[in-house]
NUZA-15492 format. One line per field, with one value per atom (N, C-alpha, C, O): atom name; y, z, x; residue number from 0; residue in one letter. Coordinates in Angstrom, 1 decimal, decimal comma. Layout:
! residues N
gumar = c(CA/...)
py = c(Y/...)
pz = c(Z/...)
px = c(X/...)
nugu = c(NUM/...)
sevo = c(a/...)
END
This chain:
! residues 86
gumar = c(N/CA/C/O/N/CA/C/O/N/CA/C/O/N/CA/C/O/N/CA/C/O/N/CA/C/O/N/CA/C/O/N/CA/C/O/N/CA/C/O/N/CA/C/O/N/CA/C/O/N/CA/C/O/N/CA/C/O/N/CA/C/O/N/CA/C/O/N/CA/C/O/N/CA/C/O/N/CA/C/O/N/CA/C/O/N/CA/C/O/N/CA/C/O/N/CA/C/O/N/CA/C/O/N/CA/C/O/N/CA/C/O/N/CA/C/O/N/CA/C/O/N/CA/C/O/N/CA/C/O/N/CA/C/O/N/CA/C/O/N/CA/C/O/N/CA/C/O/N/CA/C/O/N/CA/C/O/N/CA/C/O/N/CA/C/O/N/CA/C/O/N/CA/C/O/N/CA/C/O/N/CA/C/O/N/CA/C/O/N/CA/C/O/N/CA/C/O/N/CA/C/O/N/CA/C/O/N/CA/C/O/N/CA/C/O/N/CA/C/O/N/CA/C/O/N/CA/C/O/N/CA/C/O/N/CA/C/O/N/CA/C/O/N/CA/C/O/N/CA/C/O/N/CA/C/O/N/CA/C/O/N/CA/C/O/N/CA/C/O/N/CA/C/O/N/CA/C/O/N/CA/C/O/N/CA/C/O/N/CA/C/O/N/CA/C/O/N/CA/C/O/N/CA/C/O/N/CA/C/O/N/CA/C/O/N/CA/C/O/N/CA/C/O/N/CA/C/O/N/CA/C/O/N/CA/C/O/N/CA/C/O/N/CA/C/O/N/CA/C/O/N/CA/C/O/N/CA/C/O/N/CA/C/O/N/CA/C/O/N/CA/C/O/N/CA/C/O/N/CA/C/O/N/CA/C/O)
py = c(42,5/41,8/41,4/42,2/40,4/39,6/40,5/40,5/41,2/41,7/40,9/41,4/39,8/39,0/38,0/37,5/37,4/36,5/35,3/34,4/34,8/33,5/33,3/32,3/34,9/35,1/35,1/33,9/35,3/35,5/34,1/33,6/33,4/32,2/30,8/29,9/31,2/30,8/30,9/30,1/32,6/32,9/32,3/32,3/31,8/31,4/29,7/28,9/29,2/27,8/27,2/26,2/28,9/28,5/28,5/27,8/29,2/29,6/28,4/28,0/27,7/26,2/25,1/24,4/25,3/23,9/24,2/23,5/25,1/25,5/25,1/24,5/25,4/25,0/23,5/23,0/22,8/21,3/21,1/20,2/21,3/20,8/21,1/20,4/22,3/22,4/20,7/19,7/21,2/19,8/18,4/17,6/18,0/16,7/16,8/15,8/17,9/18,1/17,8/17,0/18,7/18,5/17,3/17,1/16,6/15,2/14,3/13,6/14,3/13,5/14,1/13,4/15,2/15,3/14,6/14,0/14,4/14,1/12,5/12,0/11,5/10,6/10,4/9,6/10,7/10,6/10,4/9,3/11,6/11,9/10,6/10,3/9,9/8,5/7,9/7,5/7,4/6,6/7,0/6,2/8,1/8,5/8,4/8,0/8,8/8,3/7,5/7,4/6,7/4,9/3,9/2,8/4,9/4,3/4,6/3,8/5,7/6,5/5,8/6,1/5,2/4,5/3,2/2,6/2,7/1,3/0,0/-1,2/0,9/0,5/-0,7/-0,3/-1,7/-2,4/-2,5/-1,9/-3,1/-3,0/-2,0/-1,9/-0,8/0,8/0,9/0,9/1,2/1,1/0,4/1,0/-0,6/-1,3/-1,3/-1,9/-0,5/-0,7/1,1/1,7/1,8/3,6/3,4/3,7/2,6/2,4/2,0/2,5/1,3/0,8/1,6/1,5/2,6/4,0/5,0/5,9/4,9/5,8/5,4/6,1/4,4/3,7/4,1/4,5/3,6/3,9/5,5/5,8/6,2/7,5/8,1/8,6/8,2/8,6/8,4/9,0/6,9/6,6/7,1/7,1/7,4/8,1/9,1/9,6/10,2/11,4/11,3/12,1/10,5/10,0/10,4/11,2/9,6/9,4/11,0/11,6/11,4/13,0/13,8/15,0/13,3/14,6/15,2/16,0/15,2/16,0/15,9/16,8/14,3/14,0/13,0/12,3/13,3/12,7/10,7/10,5/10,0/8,7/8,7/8,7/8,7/8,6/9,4/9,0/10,2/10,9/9,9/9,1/9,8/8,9/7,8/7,8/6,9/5,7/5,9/5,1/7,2/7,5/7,4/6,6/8,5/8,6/7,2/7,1/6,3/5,4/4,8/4,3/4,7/3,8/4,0/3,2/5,3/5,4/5,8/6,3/5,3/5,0/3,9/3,6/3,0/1,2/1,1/0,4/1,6/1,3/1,7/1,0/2,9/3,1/1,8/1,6/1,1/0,5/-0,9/-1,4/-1,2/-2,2/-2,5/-3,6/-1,1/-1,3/-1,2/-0,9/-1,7/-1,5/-3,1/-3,3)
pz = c(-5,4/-4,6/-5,5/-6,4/-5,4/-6,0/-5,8/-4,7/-7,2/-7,4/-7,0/-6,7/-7,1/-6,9/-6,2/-6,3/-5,2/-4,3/-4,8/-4,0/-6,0/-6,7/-6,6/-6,1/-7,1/-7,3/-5,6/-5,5/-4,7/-3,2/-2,8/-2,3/-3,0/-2,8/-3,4/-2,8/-4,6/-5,4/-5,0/-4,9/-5,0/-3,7/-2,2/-1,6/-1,9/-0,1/-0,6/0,2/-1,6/-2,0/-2,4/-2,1/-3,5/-3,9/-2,6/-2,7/-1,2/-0,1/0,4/0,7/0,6/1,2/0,7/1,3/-1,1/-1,6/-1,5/-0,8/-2,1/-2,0/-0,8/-0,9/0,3/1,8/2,0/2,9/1,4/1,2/0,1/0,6/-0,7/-2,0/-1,1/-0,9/-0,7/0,1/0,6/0,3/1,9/2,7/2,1/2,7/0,5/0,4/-0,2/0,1/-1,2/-2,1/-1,0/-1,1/0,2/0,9/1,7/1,9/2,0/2,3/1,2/1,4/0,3/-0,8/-1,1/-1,5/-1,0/-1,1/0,1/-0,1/1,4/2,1/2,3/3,1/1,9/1,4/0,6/1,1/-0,2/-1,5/-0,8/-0,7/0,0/0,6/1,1/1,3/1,5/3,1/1,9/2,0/0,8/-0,1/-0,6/-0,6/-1,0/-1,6/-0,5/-1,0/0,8/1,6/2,2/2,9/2,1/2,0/1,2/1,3/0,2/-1,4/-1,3/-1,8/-0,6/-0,8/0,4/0,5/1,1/2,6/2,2/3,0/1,1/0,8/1,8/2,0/2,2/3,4/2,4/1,9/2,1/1,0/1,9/1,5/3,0/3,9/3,9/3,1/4,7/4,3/3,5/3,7/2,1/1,1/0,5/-0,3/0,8/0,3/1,0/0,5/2,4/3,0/3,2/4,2/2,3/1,9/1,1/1,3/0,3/-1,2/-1,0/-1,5/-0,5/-0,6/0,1/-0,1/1,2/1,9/0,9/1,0/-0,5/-1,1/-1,9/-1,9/-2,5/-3,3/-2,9/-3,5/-1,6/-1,3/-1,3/-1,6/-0,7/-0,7/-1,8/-2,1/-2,5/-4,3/-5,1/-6,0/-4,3/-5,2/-4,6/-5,1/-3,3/-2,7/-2,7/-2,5/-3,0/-3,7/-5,0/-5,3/-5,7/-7,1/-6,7/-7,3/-5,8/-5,7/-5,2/-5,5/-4,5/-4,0/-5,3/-5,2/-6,5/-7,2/-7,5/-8,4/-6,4/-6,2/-7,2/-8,0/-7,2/-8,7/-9,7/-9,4/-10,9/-12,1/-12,1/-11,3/-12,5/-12,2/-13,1/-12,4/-14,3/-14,7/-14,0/-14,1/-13,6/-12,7/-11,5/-11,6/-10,8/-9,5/-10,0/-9,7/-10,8/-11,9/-12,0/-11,6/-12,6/-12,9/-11,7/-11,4/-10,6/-9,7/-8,8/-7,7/-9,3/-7,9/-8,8/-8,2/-9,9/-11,4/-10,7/-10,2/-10,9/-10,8/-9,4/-9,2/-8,5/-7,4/-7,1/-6,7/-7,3/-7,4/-8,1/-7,6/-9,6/-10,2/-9,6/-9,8/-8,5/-7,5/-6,4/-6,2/-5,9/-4,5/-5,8/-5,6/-6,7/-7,0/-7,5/-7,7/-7,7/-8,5/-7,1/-7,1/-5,9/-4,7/-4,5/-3,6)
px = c(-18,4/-19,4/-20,6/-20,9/-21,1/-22,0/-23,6/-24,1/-24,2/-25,6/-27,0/-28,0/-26,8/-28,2/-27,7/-26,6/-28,9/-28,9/-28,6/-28,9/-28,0/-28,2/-26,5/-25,9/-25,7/-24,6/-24,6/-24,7/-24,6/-23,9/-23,9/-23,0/-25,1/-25,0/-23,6/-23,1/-23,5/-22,4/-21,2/-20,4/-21,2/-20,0/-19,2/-18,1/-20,8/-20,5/-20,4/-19,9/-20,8/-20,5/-18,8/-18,3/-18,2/-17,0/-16,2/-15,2/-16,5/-15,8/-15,7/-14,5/-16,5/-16,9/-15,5/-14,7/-16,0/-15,7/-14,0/-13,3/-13,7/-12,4/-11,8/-10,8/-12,2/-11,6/-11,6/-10,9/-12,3/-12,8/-11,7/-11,0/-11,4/-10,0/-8,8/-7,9/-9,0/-7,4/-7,1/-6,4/-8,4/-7,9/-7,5/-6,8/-8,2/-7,8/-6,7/-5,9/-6,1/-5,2/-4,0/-3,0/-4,3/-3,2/-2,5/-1,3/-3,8/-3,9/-3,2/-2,2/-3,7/-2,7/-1,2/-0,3/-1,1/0,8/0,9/2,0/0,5/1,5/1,2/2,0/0,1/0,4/1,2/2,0/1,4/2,6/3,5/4,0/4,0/5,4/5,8/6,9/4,4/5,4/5,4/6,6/5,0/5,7/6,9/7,9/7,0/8,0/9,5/10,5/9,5/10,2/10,3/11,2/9,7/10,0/10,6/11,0/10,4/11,2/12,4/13,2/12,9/14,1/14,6/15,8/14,3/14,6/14,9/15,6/14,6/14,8/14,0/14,3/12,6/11,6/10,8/9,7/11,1/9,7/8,5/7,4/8,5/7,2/6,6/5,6/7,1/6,9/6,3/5,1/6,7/6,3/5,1/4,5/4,9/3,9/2,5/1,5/2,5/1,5/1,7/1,3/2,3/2,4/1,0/-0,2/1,8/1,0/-0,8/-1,7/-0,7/-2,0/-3,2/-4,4/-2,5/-3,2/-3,4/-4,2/-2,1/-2,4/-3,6/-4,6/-3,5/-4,5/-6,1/-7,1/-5,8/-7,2/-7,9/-9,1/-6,9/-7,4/-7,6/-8,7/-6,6/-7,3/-8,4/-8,9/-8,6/-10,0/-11,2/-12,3/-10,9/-12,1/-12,1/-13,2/-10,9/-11,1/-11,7/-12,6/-11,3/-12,2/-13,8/-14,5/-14,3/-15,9/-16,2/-17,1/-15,4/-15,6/-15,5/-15,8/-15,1/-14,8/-14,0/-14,2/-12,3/-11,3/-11,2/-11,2/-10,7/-9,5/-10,5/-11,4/-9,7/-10,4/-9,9/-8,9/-10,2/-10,3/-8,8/-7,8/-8,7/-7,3/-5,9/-4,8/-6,2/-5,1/-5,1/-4,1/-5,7/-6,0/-5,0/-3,8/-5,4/-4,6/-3,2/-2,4/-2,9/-1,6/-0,9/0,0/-1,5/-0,5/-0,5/0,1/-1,2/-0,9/-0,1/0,9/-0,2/1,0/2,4/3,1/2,5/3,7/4,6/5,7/3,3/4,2/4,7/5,8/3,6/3,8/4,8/5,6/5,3/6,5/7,7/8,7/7,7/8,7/9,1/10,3/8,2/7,9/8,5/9,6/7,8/8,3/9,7/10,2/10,6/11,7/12,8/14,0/12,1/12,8/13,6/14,3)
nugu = c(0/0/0/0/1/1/1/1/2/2/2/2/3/3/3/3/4/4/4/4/5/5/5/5/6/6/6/6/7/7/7/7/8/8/8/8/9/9/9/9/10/10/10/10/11/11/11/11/12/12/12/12/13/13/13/13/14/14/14/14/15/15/15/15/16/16/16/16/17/17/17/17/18/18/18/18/19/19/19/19/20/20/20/20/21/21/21/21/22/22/22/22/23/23/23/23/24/24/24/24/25/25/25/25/26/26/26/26/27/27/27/27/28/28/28/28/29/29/29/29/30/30/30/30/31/31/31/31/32/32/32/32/33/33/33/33/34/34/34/34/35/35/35/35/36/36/36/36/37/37/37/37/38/38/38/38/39/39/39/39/40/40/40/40/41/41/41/41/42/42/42/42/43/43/43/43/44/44/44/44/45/45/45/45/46/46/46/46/47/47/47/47/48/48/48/48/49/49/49/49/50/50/50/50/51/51/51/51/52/52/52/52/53/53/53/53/54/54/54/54/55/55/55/55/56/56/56/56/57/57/57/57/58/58/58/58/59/59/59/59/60/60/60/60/61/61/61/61/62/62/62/62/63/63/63/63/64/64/64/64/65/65/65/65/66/66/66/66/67/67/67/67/68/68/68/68/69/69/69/69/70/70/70/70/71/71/71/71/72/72/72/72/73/73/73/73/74/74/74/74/75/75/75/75/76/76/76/76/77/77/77/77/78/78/78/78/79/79/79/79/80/80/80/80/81/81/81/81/82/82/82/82/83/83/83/83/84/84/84/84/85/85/85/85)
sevo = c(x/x/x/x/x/x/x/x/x/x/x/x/x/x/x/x/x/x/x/x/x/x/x/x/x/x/x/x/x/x/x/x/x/x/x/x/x/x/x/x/x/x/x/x/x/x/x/x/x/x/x/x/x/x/x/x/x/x/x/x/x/x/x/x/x/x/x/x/x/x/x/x/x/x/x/x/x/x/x/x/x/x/x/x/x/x/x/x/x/x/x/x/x/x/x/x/x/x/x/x/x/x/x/x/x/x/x/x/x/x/x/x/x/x/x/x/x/x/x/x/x/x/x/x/x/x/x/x/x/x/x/x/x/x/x/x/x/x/x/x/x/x/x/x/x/x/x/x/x/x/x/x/x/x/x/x/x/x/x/x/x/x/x/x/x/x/x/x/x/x/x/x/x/x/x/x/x/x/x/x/x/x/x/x/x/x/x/x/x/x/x/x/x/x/x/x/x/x/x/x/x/x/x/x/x/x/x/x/x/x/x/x/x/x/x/x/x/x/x/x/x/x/x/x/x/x/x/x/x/x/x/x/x/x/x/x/x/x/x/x/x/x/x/x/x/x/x/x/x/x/x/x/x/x/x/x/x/x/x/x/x/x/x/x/x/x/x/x/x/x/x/x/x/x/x/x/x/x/x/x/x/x/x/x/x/x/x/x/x/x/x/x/x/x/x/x/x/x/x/x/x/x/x/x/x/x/x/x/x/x/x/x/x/x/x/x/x/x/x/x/x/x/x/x/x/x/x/x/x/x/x/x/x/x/x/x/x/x/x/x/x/x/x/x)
END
């Protein structure tokens, strides 16, 4: 348990943010997933309007902080190379 009021505070902050990462981390696998099963469906429409929900969401986890701006890049890279090799 945390000695000084600076540390309890930090404590009740990592409690917060952590419950706040769950939620987006978990939000983006399952964006992922409707692309990823759309791809596998041979859905191009699907797919392309997967994609561009994912797109967006990443980059506004970007501005949140979740994710780092080149990860955000990669993973939308290489979903678009999926959707396009449809």
């Amino acid at each position: 348990m945390a000695n000084h009021k600076s540390a309890a505070k930090r404590a009740r902050q990592t409690i917060v943010k952590t419950e706040r990462n769950r939620f987006y981390k978990t939000r983006i696998k399952n964006v992922t997933k409707a692309v990823l099963t759309a791809v596998e469906a041979n859905d191009k429409e699907a797919a392309t309007t997967a994609v561009k929900t994912v797109n967006s969401y990443l980059h506004h986890c970007v501005s949140k902080g979740i994710l780092k701006k080149g990860t955000a890049a990669r993973k939308v890279s290489r979903l678009q190379t999926k959707v396009n090799a449809i």
